[in-house]
C-alpha positions, -999 to 999 in steps of 0.1 A, spaced: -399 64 -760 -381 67 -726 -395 32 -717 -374 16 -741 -343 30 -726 -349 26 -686 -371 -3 -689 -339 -25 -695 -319 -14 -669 -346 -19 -642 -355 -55 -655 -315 -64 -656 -313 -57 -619 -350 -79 -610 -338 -106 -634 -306 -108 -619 -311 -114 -585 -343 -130 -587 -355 -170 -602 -381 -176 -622 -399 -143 -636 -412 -140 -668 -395 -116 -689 -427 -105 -706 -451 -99 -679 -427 -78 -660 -419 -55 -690 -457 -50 -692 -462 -45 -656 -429 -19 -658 -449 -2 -692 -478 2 -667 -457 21 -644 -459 -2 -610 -450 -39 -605 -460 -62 -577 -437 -96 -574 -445 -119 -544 -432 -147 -528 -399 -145 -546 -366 -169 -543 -335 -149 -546 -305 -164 -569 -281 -175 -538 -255 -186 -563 -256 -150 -582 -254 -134 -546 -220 -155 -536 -206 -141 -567 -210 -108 -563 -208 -101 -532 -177 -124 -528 -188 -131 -490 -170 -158 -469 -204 -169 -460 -228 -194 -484 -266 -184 -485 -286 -216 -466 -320 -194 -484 -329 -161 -493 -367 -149 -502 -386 -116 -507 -425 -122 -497 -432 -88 -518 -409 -65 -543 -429 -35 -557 -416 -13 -582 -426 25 -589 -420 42 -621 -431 79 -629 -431 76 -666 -448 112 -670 -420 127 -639 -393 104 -646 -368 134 -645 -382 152 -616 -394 120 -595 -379 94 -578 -385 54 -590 -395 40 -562 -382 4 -546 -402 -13 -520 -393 -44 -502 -418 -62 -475 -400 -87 -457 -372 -103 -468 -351 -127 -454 -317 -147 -458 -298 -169 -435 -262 -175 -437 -232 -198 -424 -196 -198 -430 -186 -214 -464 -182 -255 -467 -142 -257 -461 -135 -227 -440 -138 -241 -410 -145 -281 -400 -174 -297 -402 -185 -299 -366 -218 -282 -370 -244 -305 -348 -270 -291 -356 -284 -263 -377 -302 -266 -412 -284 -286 -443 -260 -275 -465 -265 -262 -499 -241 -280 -522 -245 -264 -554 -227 -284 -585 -201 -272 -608 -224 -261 -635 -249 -244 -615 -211 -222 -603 -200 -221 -641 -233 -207 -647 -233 -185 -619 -201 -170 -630 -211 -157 -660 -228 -126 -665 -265 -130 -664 -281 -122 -705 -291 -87 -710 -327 -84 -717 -332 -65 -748 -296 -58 -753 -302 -27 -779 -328 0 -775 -341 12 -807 -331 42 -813 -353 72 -813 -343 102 -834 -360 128 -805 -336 116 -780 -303 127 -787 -275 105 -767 -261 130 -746 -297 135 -731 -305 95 -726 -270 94 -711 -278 118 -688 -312 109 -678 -300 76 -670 -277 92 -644 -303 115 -629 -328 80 -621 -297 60 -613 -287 84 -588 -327 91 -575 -338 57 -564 -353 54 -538 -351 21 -523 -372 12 -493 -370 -23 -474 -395 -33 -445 -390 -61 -420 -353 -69 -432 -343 -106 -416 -310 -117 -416 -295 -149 -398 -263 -163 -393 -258 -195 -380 -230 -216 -369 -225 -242 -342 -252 -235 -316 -250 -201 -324 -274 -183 -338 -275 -146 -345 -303 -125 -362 -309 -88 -374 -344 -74 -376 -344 -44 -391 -383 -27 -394 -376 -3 -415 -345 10 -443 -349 36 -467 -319 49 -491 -325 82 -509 -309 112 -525 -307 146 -508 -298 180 -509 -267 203 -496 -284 206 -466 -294 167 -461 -332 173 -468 -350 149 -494 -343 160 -525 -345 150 -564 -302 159 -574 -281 155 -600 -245 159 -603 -233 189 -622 -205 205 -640 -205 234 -607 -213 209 -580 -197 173 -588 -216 160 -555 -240 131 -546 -252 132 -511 -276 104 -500 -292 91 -466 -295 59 -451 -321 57 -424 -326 25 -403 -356 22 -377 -356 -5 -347 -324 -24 -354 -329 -54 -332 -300 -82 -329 -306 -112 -308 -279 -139 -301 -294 -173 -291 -285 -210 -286 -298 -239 -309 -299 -275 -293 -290 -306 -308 -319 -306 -331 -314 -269 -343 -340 -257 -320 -342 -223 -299 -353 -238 -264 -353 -203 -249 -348 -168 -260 -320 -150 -247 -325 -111 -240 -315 -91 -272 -285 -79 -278 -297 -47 -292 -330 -36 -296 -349 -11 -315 -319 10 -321 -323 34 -352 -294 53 -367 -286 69 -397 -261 72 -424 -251 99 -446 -232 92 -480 -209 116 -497 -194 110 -535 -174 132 -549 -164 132 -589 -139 149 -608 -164 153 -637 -193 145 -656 -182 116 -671 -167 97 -645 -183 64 -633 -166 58 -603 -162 87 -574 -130 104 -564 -136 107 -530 -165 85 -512 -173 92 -478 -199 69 -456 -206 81 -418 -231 66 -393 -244 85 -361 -263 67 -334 -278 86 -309 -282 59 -281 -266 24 -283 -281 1 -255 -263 -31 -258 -273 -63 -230 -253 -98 -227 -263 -124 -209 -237 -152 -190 -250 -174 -217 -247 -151 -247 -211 -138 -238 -194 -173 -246 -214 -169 -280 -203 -132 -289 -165 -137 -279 -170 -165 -306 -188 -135 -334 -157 -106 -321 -133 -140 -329 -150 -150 -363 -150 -110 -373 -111 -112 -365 -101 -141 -382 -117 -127 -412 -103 -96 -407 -68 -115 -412 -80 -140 -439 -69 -168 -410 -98 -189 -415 -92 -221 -434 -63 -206 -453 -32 -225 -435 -11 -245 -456 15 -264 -447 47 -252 -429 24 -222 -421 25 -203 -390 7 -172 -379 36 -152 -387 33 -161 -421 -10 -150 -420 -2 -120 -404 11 -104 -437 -28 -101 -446 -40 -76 -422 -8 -51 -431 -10 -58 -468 -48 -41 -467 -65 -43 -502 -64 -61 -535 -80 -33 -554 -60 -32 -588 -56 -76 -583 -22 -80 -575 -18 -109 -552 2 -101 -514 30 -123 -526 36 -102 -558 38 -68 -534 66 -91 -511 88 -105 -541 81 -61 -554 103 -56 -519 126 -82 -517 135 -85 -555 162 -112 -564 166 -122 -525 145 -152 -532 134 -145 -494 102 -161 -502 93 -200 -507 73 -204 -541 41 -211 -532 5 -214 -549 -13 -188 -572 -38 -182 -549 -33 -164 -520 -59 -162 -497 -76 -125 -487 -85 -109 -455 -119 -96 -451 -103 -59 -453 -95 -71 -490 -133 -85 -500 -146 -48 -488 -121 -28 -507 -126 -50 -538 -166 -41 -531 -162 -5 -532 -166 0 -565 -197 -19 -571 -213 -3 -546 -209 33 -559 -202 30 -600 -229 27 -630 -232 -8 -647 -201 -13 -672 -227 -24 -699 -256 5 -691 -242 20 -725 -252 -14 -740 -288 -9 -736 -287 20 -751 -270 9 -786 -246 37 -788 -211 44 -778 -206 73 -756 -185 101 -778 -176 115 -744 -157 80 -733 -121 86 -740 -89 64 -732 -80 89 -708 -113 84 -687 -112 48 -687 -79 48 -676 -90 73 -644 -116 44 -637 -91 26 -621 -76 52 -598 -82 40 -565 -107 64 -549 -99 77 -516 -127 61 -496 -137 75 -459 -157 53 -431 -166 63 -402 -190 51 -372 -200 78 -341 -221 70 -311 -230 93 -289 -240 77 -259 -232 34 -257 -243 15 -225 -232 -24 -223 -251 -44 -199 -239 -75 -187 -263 -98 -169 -267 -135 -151 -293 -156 -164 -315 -184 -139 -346 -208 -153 -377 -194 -139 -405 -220 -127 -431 -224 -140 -467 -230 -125 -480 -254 -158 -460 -281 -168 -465 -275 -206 -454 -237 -202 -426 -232 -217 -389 -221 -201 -387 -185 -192 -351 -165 -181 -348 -143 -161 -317 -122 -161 -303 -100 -135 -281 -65 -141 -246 -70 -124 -221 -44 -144 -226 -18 -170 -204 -1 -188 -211 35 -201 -193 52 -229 -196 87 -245 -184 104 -276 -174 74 -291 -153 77 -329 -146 49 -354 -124 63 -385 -111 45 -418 -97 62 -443 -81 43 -473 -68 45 -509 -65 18 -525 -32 -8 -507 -6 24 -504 -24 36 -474 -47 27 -448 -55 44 -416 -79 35 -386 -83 60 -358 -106 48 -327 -113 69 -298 -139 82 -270 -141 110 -247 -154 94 -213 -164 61 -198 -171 45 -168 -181 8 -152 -208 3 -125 -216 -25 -104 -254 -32 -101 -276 -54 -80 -255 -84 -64 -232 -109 -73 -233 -146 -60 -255 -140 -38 -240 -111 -21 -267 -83 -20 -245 -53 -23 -260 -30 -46 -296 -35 -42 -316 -10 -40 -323 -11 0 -290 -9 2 -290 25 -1 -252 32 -17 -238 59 -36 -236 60 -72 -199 74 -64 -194 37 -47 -209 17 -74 -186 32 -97 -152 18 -99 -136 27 -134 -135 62 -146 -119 75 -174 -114 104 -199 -139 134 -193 -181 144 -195 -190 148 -227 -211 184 -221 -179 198 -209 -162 181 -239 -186 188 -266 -186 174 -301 -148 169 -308 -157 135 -314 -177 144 -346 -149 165 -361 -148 162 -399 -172 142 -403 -206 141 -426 -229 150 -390 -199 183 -384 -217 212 -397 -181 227 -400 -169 204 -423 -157 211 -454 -183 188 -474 -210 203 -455 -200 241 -461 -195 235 -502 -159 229 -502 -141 196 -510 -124 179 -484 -85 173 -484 -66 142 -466 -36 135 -454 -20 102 -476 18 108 -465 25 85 -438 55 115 -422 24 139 -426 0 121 -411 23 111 -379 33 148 -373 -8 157 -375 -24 133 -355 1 130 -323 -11 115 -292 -16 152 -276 -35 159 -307 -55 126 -302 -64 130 -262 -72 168 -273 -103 150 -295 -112 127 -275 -100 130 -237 -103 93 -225 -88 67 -251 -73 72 -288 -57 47 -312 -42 51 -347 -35 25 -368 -13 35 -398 -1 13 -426 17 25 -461 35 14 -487 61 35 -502 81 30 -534 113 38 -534 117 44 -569 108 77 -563 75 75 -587 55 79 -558 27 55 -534 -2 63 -555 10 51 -587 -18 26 -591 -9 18 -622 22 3 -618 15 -14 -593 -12 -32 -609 10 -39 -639 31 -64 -613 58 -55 -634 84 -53 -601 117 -49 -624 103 -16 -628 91 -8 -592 120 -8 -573 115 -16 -536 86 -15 -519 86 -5 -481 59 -16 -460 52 2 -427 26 -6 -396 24 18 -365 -6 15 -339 -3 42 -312 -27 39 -283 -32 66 -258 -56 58 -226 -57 96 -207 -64 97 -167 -81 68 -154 -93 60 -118 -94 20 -112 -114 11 -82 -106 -24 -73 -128 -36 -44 -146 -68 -33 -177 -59 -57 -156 -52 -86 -128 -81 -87 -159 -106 -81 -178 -93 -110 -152 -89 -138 -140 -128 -123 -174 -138 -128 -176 -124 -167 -142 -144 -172 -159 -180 -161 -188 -171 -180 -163 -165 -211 -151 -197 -204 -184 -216 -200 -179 -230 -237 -153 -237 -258 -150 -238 -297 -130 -254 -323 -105 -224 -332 -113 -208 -369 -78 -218 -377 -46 -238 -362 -10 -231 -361 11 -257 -382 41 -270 -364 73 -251 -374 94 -269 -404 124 -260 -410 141 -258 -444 176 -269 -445 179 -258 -481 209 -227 -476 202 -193 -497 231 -175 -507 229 -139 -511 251 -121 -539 264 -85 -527 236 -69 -543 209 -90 -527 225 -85 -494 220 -48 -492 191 -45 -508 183 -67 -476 201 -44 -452 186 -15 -468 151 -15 -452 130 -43 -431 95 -39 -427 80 -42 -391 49 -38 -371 53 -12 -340 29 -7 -313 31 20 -286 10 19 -258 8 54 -232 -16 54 -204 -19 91 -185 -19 97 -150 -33 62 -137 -45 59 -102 -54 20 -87 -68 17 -52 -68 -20 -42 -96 -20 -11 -97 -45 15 -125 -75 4 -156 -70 23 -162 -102 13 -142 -132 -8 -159 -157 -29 -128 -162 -50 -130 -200 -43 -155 -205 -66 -141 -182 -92 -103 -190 -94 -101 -229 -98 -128 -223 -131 -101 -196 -147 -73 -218 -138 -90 -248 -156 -89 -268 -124 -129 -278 -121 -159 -264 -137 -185 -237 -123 -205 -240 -97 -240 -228 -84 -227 -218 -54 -245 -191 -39 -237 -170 -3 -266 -165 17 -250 -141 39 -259 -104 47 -236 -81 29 -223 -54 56 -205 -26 45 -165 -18 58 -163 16 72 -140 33 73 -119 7 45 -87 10 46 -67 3 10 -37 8 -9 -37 35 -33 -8 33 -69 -3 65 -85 17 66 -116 24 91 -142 31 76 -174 34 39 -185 50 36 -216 51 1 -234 65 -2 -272 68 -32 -290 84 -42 -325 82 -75 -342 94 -78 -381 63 -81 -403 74 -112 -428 94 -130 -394 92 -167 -409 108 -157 -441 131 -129 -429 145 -157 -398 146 -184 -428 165 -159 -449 192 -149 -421 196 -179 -400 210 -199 -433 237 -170 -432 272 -178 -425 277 -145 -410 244 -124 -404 252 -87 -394 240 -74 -361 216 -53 -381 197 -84 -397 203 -101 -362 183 -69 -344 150 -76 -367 149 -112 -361 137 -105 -323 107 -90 -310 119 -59 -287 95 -48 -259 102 -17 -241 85 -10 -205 91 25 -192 72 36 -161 76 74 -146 66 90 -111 54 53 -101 46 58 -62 18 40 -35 7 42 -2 -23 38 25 -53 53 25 -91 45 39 -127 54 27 -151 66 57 -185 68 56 -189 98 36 -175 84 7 -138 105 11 -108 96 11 -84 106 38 -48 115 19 -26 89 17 1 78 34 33 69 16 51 36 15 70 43 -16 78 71 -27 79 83 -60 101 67 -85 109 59 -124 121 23 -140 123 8 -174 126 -25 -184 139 -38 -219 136 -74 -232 143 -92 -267 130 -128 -279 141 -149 -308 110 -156 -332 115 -190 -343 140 -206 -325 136 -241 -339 156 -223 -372 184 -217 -350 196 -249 -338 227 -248 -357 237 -212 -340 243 -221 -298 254 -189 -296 226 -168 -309 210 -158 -273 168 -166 -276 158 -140 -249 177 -110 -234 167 -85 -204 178 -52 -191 160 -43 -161 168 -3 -147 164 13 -116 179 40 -106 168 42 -69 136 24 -50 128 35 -11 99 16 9 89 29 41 62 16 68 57 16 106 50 -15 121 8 -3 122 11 2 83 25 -28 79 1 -46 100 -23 -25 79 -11 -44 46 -9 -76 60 -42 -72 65 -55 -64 34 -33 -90 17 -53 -117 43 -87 -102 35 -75 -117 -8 -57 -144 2 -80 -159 28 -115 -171 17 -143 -162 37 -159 -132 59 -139 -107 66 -142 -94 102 -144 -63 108 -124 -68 141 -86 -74 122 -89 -35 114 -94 -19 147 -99 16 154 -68 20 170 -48 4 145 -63 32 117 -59 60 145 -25 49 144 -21 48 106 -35 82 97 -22 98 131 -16 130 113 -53 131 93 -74 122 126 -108 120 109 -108 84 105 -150 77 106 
C-alpha cells in the first residue's frame, strides 16, 4: 500500500517540529486522508538546531495545521499543507550581546539535556515499510520525488516578532502559498525528468505588513507607530536545476523576488529603531556580535565578511594558515571560530532544497542507483543565485506629535506629518555564489529622486497653498526614467522572459574572477542600470594550479597539499549624473533626519579590544619570506561618481541653531518651532559646482593585525611588505569648475557665471594600521600626503564677490533672511550679460 510508504515521511516532518502528538491518532487521521491539529506548541529547541539562527525562540504556536492527502490521486495531485495562524517571537541569543534588555518578555533557558536531546536526530516513526512485492523500488523511489516536489504548502496570518531592547519589530504576513509550476510559471503538477532536469516553483506572499514600535519599561506598546510597510505582496520564483535523476541536491539553484510597488514610511521615532535593525543585520553579516576575544580588533573580524561560506566545514583560520603556510603569521587561537551570517545561509542551502538523508530509510531498501560517485557529487557546492527586483520603492520619512484627546481615558494617538520622500526605480539586488571560492553581489537602480513635502519646523514651505513646483520640491535627481530605460534592471533574471531558464536552456555564469571583471565594467554597469551600480567581488584562488572549485580539497584541510591560497575583495561603485539641490528646505530636513538618528543611543553589538602588542619576534626562513612577498591579500574599493552638478542656494530661512549643537553633541533637541510666514526668494541667487569625474580608490590589507604583527617584528622589512601595511587612498577629481547663478520665478536658471574655471587635482594619502606595533621603528612615517595641482584660477568682480559673501551670511548667520542684502542692482550687476534677472 502507498500509505505505508508516504505515511512516514509526512509524520517525521509533523513529529519533528511539533510537542506532544500522538503517534497513533495521527497515522489514522493521515490513513483517512486529511488531518486537523489545533492549538499546537512548536519544538523551539529542534528549530535552534536546524535552523542554526543567532536568534533563540521566546515561543512559537500554530492555532491550526491541516493536512491533505489524495490517496486515490497521489501521483497526479498535490498533498496539500495548511497553516492558520502561526506565530513565533524572537530575540538575539543569551551571550551575544549584554544583558541590558529592560523590559521585554523572560528568557528561555533551556538545560543541557533538553540541548543534548535536541541535538539528536528526532526517532523515525516506523523506520521500515513493509515491503510490497507490487511496488517495485524504482517506482516508490520515484513517487516519493514526484509528492516531495508537489506540496503545496499554504500558511495564513503568518506572525513573526523580534524583540530587543525597546524595540520591537513584527511581520504580518495574510497570506503564503509555495507550489510547483510549469515552464511557463502556471500551476502545475511536475516532475523532474531525464529531458528536462528542472523544478520551477512559486512563492506568493499577500499583504506583507512590518511595523516597528517602542516597548516601555514594562514591555508595553503605549502607542502604535505608523507601519513600516503595509500590505505589500510580492512574489518569488524558484529555479533548481539537476545534473540527473538521481541527484539529491541541485546544480544550479536560482531564487528571484519581484515587487511591484514598495511603499516604505519612518517615523522620527522609528528611524533611531531601524538604524539599530540595518546595524544588527550588519554585525551579523560580519559575525561581530559577541564574538571578540581578547587582543581582538575589528581588523582581525573583518576576515569574516571576505572569507564568505563554510559550506564543506573548514573553519576561516584553516583557509588563512592554507595561505600563509609555515609563516606562523597567525596566533593559535581557539577551535571555534565564530561565523558571519553570510556563513549560517550558505550552510542552509542545502536543507532547504535536498530530500531527507534517511527518506531511503523508510522505505527499507537501498537505492541500486546510489553509487560512490553520486554521493561524492552531493557535496559539490551548487552554484546558488539570489536576487531581489523592485520596481517602483518610495521611502517616506515623517515627524511624529501626541494628538489630544477630548476623554481622559482615550488612549494616545500620533499623528505624523510627510517631510521628505525618496523615490527609487528599477531597483536590482544580485548574489551569486558557489560555495567559499567565489562570491559576488551586484546592486543597482536606474533613477531616483528626493522631495521635500509639507513643512519643516514650522516653516510652511511646501504646503499645499503654497502653490510650488514639483520641479522646486525636488532637490536630488539621479540616473534616468524608467519608461525611457525599460527593463534592463530585470536582465537574467527568473521575471526576464529572455532568459535562458525561461526559454528552455540552462543558464551559464561567470566564476573566474579576471572574467567577471572584464564582463561587468562600470560602463557595462551604468548601461543596466543608468543611476547607481555596485559590484562586490570576492575569490579564492589556488595557486596550485588544481583550480578554485576543487571542493574537495579544500574540505579535506589537508593545506600541505593545497599550496597557497589567494584571497581577493574588489567593490566598485559607480553613481551616473546626479543633480544636488542644496537649499534652505533641503539642508533643514536631511539635519532634521540626523537629530532624529541621534534621538537614542544603544549599547554597540560589539566593542573594539584595546590593541596588545606581542613582543614575541617571528623569524622568517628564506622560504617563508617569499612565500610572504609572493602575494598579500587586500580589500579594494573604487568609488566613480559621473557628471555631478551641486547648487548651494542662499537660505530663505535658517533654523540651524536648533539643529547643529544636537549633531555636535553639545545639548539635546528641542521643540522649537518658527511661527513665521515662509516667503519665497525670487530671483535666488546660488553657487553652482560642476564636476566631471570624482574618482576615490581605497586599499587596506585584509588580515592587517597579523600581516603588521608579522612585519613590524622584522629586522629589515622590504618596501614591498612596508607598502601593504598602510591603507592607500587615492582622490582624483577632473573638470572640477563653479560659479554664480540665480533661480527666477519661472523656475530657470540663468547660465552661470564663472569664478573658477575648470580644473583637475588629485590627492594621495597613506596611514599606518596599527601604529602602537611600531614603537620600536621612529622612522617608519604613520601618515603620508601628496597633494597635485597643476594649475587653479579664481576670478570675481567686486558684485560677485559681494554676491558670495552674501550667501555665505544667509548659512552662517541665524535668522530671517532679508530679502534687501540681494538687491536688484547688485544681480543686474552680476548677470550683466543675461539681463533677464526676474
Amino acid at each position: 500500500m502507498l500509505e505505508s510508504y508516504v505515511t512516514p515521511i509526512l509524520m517525521s516532518y509533523v513529529n519533528r517540529y511539533i510537542k506532544n502528538l500522538k503517534p497513533s491518532d495521527l497515522q489514522l487521521s493521515l490513513w483517512g486522508g486529511d488531518v486537523v491539529l489545533s492549538k499546537l506548541e512548536l519544538k523551539l529547541d529542534v528549530l535552534e538546531q536546524e535552523l542554526k539562527l543567532p536568534f533563540t525562540f521566546l515561543s512559537g504556536h500554530i492555532h491550526e495545521l491541516r493536512i491533505h492527502v489524495p490517496w486515490t490521486k497521489l501521483g497526479s495531485e498535490s498533498v496539500v499543507i495548511t497553516i492558520n495562524t502561526m506565530e513565533c517571537i524572537l530575540k538575539l541569543k543569551d551571550g551575544m550581546q549584554d544583558d541590558h534588555e529592560s523590559c521585554g518578555s523572560n528568557s528561555t533557558n533551556r538545560s543541557t539535556t533538553e540541548n543534548t536531546k535536541s541535538s539528536v536526530k528526532p526517532r523515525r516513526i516506523q523506520q521500515a515499510a513493509p515491503t510490497d512485492p507490487d511496488l517495485p523500488p524504482g517506482y516508490v523511489q520515484s513517487l516519493i520525488r514526484r509528492v516531495v516536489n508537489n506540496v503545496n504548502i499554504v500558511i495564513n496570518n503568518l506572525i513573526l516578532k523580534y524583540v530587543e531592547d525597546d524595540i520591537v519589530l513584527s511581520v504580518n504576513i495574510t497570506s503564503a502559498e509555495c507550489y510547483t509550476v510549469g515552464e511557463l510559471w502556471d500551476r502545475a503538477f511536475m516532475d523532474i525528468s531525464a529531458t528536462d532536469l528542472v523544478l520551477r516553483k512559486v512563492i506568493n506572499f499577500s499583504d506583507c505588513t512590518v511595523c516597528l514600535d517602542k516597548r516601555n519599561a514594562s514591555g508595553k506598546i503605549e502607542f502604535y507607530q505608523d507601519p513600516l510597510l503595509y500590505k505589500c505582496s510580492f512574489r518569488t520564483r524558484l529555479h533548481f536545476t539537476y545534473d540527473n535523476l538521481n541527484s539529491k541536491m541541485p546544480s544550479v539553484i536560482k531564487i528571484h523576488t519581484l515587487v511591484e510597488s514598495l511603499k516604505l514610511s519612518i517615523t522620527d521615532q522609528q528611524l533611531p529603531m531601524f538604524i539599530r535593525i540595518m546595524q544588527l543585520g550588519i554585525a551579523l553579516y560580519y559575525g561581530e556580535i559577541g564574538n571578540f576575544k581578547d587582543g581582538e580588533t575589528e581588523d582581525s573580524t573583518c576576515q569574516n565578511k571576505d572569507t564568505l561560506g563554510n559550506f564543506t566545514g573548514v573553519g576561516d583560520e584553516t583557509r588563512i594558515d592554507m595561505q600563509y603556510k609555515g609563516q606562523e603569521l597567525y596566533s593559535q587561537q581557539e577551535d571555534e571560530q565564530p561565523q558571519g551570517w553570510v556563513s549560517w545561509a550558505w550552510s542552509f542551502v542545502p536543507a532547504i532544497v535536498s530530500y531527507d538523508d534517511g527518506e531511503e530509510d523508510y522505505l527499507g531498501i537501498d537505492s541500486p542507483s546510489t553509487t560512490q560517485q553520486q554521493k561524492a557529487q552531493t557535496l559539490k557546492d551548487p552554484i546558488v543565485s539570489i536576487g531581489f527586483y523592485c520596481t517602483k520603492a518610495t521611502v517616506t520619512f515623517k515627524l511624529t506629535e501626541m494628538q489630544a484627546e477630548s476623554s481622559y481615558y482615550s488612549p494616545q494617538k500620533v499623528k505624523s506629518k510627510e517631510i521628505l520622500c525618496w523615490e527609487q526605480e528599477g531597483t536590482t539586488v544580485e548574489a551569486l555564489m558557489m560555495g567559499e571560492p567565489f562570491f559576488d553581489c551586484q546592486i543597482g537602480f536606474v533613477g531616483c529622486r528626493a522631495i521635500c513635502l509639507k513643512g519643516i519646523m514650522g516653516v510652511k514651505d511646501f504646503e499645499e497653498n503654497m502653490n510650488r513646483s514639483e520641479t522646486e520640491a525636488c532637490f536630488f535627481i539621479c540616473g534616468e526614467n524608467l519608461s525611457m530605460k525599460g527593463l534592463t534592471y530585470l536582465t537574467n533574471s527568473l521575471f526576464d522572459y529572455r532568459s535562458p531558464e525561461n526559454n528552455g536552456t540552462r543558464a551559464e555564469f561567470i566564476l573566474d574572477g579576471a572574467h567577471h571583471k572584464e564582463t561587468y565594467t562600470e560602463i557595462a554597469g551604468m548601461q543596466r542600470f543608468g543611476a547607481f551600480y555596485m559590484d562586490y567581488l570576492y575569490t579564492m584562488e589556488n595557486t596550485s594550479g588544481k583550480g578554485s572549485g576543487n571542493q574537495q580539497d579544500v574540505s579535506s584541510g589537508k593545506s600541505e597539499d593545497l599550496g597557497i591560497v589567494q584571497e581577493k575583495s574588489t567593490k566598485s561603485l559607480v553613481i551616473g549624473p546626479l543633480d544636488f539641490r542644496l537649499d534652505s528646505s533641503a539642508v533643514h530636513r536631511i539635519l532634521k533626519m540626523i537629530v532624529c538618528a541621534l534621538e537614542h543611543e544603544y549599547e554597540p553589538y560589539s566593542r573594539l579590544k584595546p590593541d596588545i602588542k606581542d613582543e614575541s619576534e617571528i623569524i622568517l626562513n628564506p622560504e617563508e619570506m617569499a612565500s610572504l612577498e609572493e602575494y598579500i591579500p587586500t580589500r579594494h574599493t573604487s568609488i566613480t561618481l559621473l557628471k555631478c552638478t551641486c547648487t548651494i542656494f542662499m537660505a530663505e530661512f535658517n533654523l540651524l541653531d536648533q539643529l547643529l549643537p544636537v549633531i555636535m553633541g553639545e545639548k539635546n533637541s528641542s521643540n522649537f518651532m518658527n511661527t513665521a510666514n515662509f516667503q519665497s526668494l525670487r530671483p535666488l541667487p546660488s553657487i553652482q559646482i560642476l564636476v566631471d569625474k570624482i574618482n576615490l580608490e581605497h586599499s587596506v590589507p585584509m588580515y592587517a593585525e597579523h600581516l603588521v604583527h608579522v612585519v613590524s617584528s622584522l629586522t629589515q622589512p622590504s618596501d614591498n611588505l612596508l607598502h601593504y601595511c598602510y591603507a592607500h587612498c587615492y582622490l582624483k577629481i577632473f573638470g572640477f569648475q563653479a560659479g554664480l547663478t540665480s533661480l527666477d520665478c519661472r523656475g530657470s536658471y540663468c547660465l552661470p557665471v564663472p569664478i573658477i574655471p575648470s580644473f583637475s587635482t588629485a590627492l594621495y594619502g597613506k596611514l599606518l594600521k596599527l601604529p602602537t606595533c611600531w614603537t620600536k621603528r621612529s622612522q617608519i612615517a604613520i601618515s603620508e600626503g601628496i597633494f597635485e595641482l597643476p594649475n587653479l584660477t579664481i576670478q570675481s568682480t567686486r558684485a560677485q564677490t559681494l554676491l558670495l559673501q552674501a550667501i555665505y551670511e544667509s548659512w552662517s548667520h541665524i535668522g530671517n533672511v532679508s530679502s534687501s542684502i540681494v538687491n536688484e542692482a547688485l544681480m543686474n550687476e552680476v548677470f550683466q550679460t543675461i539681463g533677464n534677472v526676474c
